[in-house]
C-alpha positions as YAML, in Angstrom:
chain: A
units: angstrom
residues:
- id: 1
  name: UNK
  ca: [60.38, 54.97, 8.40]
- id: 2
  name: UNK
  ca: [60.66, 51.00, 10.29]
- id: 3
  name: UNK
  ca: [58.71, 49.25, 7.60]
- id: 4
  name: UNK
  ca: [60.28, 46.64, 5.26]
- id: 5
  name: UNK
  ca: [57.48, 45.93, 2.73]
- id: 6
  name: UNK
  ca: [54.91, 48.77, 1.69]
- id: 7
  name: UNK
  ca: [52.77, 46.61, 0.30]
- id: 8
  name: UNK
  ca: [53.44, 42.61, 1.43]
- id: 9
  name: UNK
  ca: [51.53, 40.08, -0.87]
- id: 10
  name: UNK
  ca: [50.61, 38.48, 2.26]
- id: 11
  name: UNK
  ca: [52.23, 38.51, 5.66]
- id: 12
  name: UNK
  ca: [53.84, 35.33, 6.54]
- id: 13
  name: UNK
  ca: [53.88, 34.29, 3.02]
- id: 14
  name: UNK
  ca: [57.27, 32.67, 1.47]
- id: 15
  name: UNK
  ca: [57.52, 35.87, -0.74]
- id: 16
  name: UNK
  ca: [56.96, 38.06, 2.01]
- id: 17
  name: UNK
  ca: [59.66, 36.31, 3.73]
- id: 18
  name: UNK
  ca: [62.07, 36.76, 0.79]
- id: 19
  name: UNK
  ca: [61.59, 40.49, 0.15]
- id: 20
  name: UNK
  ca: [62.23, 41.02, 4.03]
- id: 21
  name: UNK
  ca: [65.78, 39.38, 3.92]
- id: 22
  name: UNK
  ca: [65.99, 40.67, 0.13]
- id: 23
  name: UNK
  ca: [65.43, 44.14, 2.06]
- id: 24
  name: UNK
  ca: [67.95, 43.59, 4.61]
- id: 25
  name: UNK
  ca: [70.75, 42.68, 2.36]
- id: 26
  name: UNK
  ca: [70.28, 46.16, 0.32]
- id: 27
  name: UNK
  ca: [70.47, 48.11, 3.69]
- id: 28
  name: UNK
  ca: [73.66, 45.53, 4.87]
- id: 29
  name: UNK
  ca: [75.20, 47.33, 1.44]
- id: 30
  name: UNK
  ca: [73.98, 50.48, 1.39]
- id: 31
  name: UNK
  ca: [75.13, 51.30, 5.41]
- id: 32
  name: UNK
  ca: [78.35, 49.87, 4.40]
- id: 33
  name: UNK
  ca: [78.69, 52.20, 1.12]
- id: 34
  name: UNK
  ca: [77.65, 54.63, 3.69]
- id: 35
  name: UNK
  ca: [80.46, 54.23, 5.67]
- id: 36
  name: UNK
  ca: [83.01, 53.99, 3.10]
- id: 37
  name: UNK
  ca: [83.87, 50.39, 3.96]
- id: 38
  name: UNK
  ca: [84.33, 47.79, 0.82]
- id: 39
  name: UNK
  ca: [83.24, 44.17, 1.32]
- id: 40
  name: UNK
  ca: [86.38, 43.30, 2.18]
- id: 41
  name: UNK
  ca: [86.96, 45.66, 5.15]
- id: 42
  name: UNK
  ca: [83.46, 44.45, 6.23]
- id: 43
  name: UNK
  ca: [84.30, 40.45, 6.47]
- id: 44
  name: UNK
  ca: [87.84, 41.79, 8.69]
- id: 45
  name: UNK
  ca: [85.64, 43.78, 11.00]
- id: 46
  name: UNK
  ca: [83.24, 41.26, 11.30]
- id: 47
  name: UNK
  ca: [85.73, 37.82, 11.22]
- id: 48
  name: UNK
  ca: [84.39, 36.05, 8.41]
- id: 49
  name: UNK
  ca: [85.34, 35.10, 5.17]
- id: 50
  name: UNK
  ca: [84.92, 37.49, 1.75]
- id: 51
  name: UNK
  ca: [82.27, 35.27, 0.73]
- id: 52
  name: UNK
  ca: [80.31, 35.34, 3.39]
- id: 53
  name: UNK
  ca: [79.94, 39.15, 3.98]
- id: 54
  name: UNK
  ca: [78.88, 38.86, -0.08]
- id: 55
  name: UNK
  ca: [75.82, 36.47, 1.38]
- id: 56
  name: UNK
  ca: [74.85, 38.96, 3.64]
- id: 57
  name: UNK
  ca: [74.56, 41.54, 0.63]
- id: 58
  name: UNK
  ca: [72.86, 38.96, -1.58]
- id: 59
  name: UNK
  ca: [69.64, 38.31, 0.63]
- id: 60
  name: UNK
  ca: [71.46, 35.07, 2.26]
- id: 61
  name: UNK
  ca: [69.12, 34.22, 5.87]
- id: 62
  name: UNK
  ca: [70.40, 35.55, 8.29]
- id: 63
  name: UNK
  ca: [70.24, 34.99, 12.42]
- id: 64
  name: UNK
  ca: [69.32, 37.58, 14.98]
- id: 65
  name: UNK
  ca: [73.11, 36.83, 16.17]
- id: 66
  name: UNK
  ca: [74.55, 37.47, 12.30]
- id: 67
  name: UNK
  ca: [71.76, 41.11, 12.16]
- id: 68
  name: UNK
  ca: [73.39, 41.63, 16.05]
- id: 69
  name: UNK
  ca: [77.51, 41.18, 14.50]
- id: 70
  name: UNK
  ca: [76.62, 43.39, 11.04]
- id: 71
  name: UNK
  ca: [75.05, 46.02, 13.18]
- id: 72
  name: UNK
  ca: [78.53, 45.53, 16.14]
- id: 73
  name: UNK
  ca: [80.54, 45.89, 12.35]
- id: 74
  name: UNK
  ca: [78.78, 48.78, 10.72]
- id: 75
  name: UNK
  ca: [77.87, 50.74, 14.08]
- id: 76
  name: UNK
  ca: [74.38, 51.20, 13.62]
- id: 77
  name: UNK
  ca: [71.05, 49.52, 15.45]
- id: 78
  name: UNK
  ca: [69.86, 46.34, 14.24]
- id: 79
  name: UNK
  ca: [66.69, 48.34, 13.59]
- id: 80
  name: UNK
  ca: [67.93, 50.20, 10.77]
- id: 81
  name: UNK
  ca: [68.45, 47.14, 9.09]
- id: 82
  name: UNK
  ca: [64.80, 47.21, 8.86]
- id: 83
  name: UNK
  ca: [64.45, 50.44, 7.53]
- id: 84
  name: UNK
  ca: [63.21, 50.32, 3.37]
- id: 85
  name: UNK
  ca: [66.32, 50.21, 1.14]
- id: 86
  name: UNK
  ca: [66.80, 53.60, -0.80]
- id: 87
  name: UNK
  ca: [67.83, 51.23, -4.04]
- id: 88
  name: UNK
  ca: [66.20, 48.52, -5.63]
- id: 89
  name: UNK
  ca: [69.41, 46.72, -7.23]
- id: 90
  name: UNK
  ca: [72.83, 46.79, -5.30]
- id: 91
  name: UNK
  ca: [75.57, 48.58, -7.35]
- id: 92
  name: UNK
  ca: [78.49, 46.46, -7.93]
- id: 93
  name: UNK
  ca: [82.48, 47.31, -7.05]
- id: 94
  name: UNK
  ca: [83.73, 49.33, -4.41]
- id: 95
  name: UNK
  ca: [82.15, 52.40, -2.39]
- id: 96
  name: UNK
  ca: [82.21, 55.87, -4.28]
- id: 97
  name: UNK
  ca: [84.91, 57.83, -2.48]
- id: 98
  name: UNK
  ca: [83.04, 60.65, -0.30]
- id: 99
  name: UNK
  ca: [85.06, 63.26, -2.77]
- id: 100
  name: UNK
  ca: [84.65, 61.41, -6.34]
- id: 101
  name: UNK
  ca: [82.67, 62.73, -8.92]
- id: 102
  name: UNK
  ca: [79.04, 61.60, -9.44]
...
């Protein structure tokens, strides 16, 4: 399902805004998480600094050039970026191993 806000407060609307890149940032995490890549591994693949592959996660703005690189990074379409996160809060540390324990 392509739709970032179920409900939006009001389209165009600062807040509307903020839960859109809010949104994006989850799915930046969660398709790395997905892919077993830490933060860190993200920033090499992409060519930028720790800190700012952490902005992407956090809701930082981002340019259809930055959405374009992430998507290059994780191997996905820029349109799942758009897709509703599956988590409300970002877990912190690195990725669950595919064979850990839940």
């Amino acid at each position: 399902q392509i739709c970032v806000l179920q409900e939006p407060p009001c389209v165009g609307s600062r807040s509307s805004e903020d839960a859109v890149v809010a949104n994006v940032g989850r799915r930046v995490a969660e398709l790395r998480e997905q892919r077993g890549l830490t933060q860190a591994e993200l920033a090499r693949k992409m060519r930028v600094q720790l800190r700012q592959a952490q902005r992407y996660e956090s809701g930082a703005n981002f340019t259809i050039v930055t959405l374009v690189r992430l998507a290059d990074a994780l191997e996905v379409s820029p349109s799942d970026f758009f897709v509703i996160a599956q988590r409300g809060k970002r877990g912190r540390g690195r990725p669950r191993s595919p064979n850990s324990e839940k």
